[in-house]
Legacy VTK file of the C-alpha trace (Angstrom):
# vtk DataFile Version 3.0
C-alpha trace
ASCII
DATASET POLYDATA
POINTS 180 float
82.624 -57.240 85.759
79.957 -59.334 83.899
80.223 -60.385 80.435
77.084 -58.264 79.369
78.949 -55.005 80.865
82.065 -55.840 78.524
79.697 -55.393 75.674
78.293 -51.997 76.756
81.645 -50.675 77.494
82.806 -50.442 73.972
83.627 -46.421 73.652
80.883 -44.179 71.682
82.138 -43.752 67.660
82.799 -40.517 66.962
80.578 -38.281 64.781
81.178 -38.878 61.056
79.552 -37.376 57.740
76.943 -40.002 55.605
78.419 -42.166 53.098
76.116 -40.742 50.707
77.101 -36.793 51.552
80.956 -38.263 50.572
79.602 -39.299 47.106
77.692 -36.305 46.525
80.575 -34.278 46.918
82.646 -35.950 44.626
79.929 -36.349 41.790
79.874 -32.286 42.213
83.400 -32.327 41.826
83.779 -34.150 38.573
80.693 -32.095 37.525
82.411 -28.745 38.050
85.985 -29.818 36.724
83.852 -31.438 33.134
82.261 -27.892 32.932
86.069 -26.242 33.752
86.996 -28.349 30.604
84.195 -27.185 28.472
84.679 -23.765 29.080
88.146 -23.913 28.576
88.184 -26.178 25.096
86.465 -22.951 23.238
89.411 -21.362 22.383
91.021 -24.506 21.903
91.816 -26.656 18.414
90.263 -29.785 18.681
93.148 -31.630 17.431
95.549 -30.217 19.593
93.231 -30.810 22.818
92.870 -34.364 21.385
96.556 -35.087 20.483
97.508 -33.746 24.556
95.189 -36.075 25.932
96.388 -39.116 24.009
100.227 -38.097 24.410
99.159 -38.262 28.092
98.101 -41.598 28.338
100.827 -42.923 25.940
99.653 -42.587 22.389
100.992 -41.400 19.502
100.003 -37.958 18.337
97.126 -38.173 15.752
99.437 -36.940 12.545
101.239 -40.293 13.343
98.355 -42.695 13.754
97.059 -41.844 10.235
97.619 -39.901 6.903
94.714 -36.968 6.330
91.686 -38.311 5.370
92.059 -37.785 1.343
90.070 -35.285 -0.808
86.389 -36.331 -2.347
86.974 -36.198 -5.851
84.121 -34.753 -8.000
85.348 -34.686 -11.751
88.206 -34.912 -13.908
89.745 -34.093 -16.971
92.778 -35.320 -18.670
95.859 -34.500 -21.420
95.433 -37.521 -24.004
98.336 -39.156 -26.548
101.967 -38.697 -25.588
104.477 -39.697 -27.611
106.365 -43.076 -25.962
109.043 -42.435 -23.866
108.350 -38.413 -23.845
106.828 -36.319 -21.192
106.464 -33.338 -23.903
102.914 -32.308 -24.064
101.556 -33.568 -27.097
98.597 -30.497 -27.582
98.241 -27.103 -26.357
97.068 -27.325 -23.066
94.312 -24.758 -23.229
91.036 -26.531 -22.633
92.374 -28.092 -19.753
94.010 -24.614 -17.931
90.844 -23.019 -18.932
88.925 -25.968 -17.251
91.343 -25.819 -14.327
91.331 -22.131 -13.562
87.527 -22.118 -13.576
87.256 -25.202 -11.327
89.857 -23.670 -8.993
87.533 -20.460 -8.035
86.497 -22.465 -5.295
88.476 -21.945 -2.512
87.329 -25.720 -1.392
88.510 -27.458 -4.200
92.352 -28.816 -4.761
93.670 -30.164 -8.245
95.319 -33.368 -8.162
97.695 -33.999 -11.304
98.256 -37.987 -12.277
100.816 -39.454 -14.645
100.403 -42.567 -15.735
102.530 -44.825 -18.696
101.386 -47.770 -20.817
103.321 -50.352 -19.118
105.602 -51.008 -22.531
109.124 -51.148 -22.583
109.522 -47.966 -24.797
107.167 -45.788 -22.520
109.733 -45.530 -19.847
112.064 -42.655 -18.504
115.376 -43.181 -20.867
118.038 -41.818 -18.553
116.692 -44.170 -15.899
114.791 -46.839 -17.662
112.121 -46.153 -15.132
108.077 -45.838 -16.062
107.238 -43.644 -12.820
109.777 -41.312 -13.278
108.387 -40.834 -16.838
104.528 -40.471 -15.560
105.894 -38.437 -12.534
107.712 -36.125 -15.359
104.457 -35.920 -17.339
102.427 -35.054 -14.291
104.668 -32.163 -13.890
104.507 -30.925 -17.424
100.934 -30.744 -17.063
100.892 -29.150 -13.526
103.609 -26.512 -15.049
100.822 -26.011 -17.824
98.607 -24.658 -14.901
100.871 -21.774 -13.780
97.235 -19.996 -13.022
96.777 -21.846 -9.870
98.201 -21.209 -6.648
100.911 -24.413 -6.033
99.358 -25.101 -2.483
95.970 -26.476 -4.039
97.759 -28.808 -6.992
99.206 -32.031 -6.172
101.711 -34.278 -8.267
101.237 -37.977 -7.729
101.972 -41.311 -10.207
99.676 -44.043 -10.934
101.487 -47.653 -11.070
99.025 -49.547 -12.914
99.416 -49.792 -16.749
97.165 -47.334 -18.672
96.957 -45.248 -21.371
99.735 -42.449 -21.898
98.255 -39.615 -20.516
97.773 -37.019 -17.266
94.527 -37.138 -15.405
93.942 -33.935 -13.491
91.417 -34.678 -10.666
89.091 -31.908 -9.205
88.215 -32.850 -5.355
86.224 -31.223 -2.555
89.292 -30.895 0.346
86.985 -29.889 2.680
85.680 -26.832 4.364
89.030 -26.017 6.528
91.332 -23.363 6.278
91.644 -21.648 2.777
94.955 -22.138 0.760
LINES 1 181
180 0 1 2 3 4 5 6 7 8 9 10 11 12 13 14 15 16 17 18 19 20 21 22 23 24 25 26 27 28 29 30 31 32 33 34 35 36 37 38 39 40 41 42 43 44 45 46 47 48 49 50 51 52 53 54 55 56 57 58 59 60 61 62 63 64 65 66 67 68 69 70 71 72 73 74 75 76 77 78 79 80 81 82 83 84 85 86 87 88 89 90 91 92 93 94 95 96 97 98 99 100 101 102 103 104 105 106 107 108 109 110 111 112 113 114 115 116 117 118 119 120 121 122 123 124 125 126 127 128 129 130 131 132 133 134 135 136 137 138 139 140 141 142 143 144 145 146 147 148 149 150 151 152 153 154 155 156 157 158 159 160 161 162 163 164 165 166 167 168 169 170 171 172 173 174 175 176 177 178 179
């Protein structure tokens, strides 16, 4: 045998699909399982779709990552003039349930009630000594003043910064989720 003969003897290759009918295929694949996922995500909470997918590639469910994104606030109103060292209301609260109870109609709306102290050694708490348990106790004289709205839409917080003795009640838009 001949050199050139060697080179014609190599055996026929067998018959194989294009390279481009391979990619095709698989491009209609992803294309059919993205529209499988749309379909199925309709009855689905966002939140709990996205929380599965990042628990699936490691991450930390979204409740962990960060708080809520905190209510808008849109006005406010506050309880003026305690007494040092007392959380007793100093007035009738009237104008401020009756300003409450109509901003509350709402259903998008949440209250949130803030105690704050002067800073001054004789505006503290005197079983503990402590200012924030004092404004914390104040906050929840006032929010026990609003006995007209639902609990679920008032929150109790503190304020650290020295101020002037008195509860700010804060009206803010929560958002247009589920109703409370």
């Amino acid at each position: 045998m001949s050199s050139d003969a060697a080179l014609d003897d190599f055996p026929a290759a067998p018959p194989t699909r294009p390279l481009w009918l391979i990619t095709l295929a698989d491009l209609a694949l992803l294309l059919v399982g993205f529209f499988v996922l749309l379909q199925a995500n309709q009855k689905l909470d966002p939140h709990a779709l996205a929380d599965g997918l990042r628990q699936g590639f490691g991450g930390a469910p979204r409740a962990a990552l960060a708080p809520a994104p905190a209510a808008m606030p849109l006005a406010a109103n506050a309880l003026r003039d305690f007494a040092p060292g007392s959380a007793a209301l100093p007035a009738a609260p009237d104008a401020l349930v009756a300003w409450a109870k109509d901003a509350v109609r709402d259903p998008r709306v949440m209250l949130t009630v803030t105690g704050a102290v002067d800073g001054s050694v004789a505006d503290v708490d005197r079983a503990s000594g402590s200012g924030v348990v004092l404004a914390t106790d104040r906050a929840r004289a006032v929010a026990a003043a609003l006995d007209t709205v639902a609990p679920g839409r008032i929150l109790v917080s503190t304020t650290n910064r020295p101020g002037p003795r008195q509860v700010t009640v804060t009206l803010a838009f929560a958002g247009e989720g589920k109703s409370r």
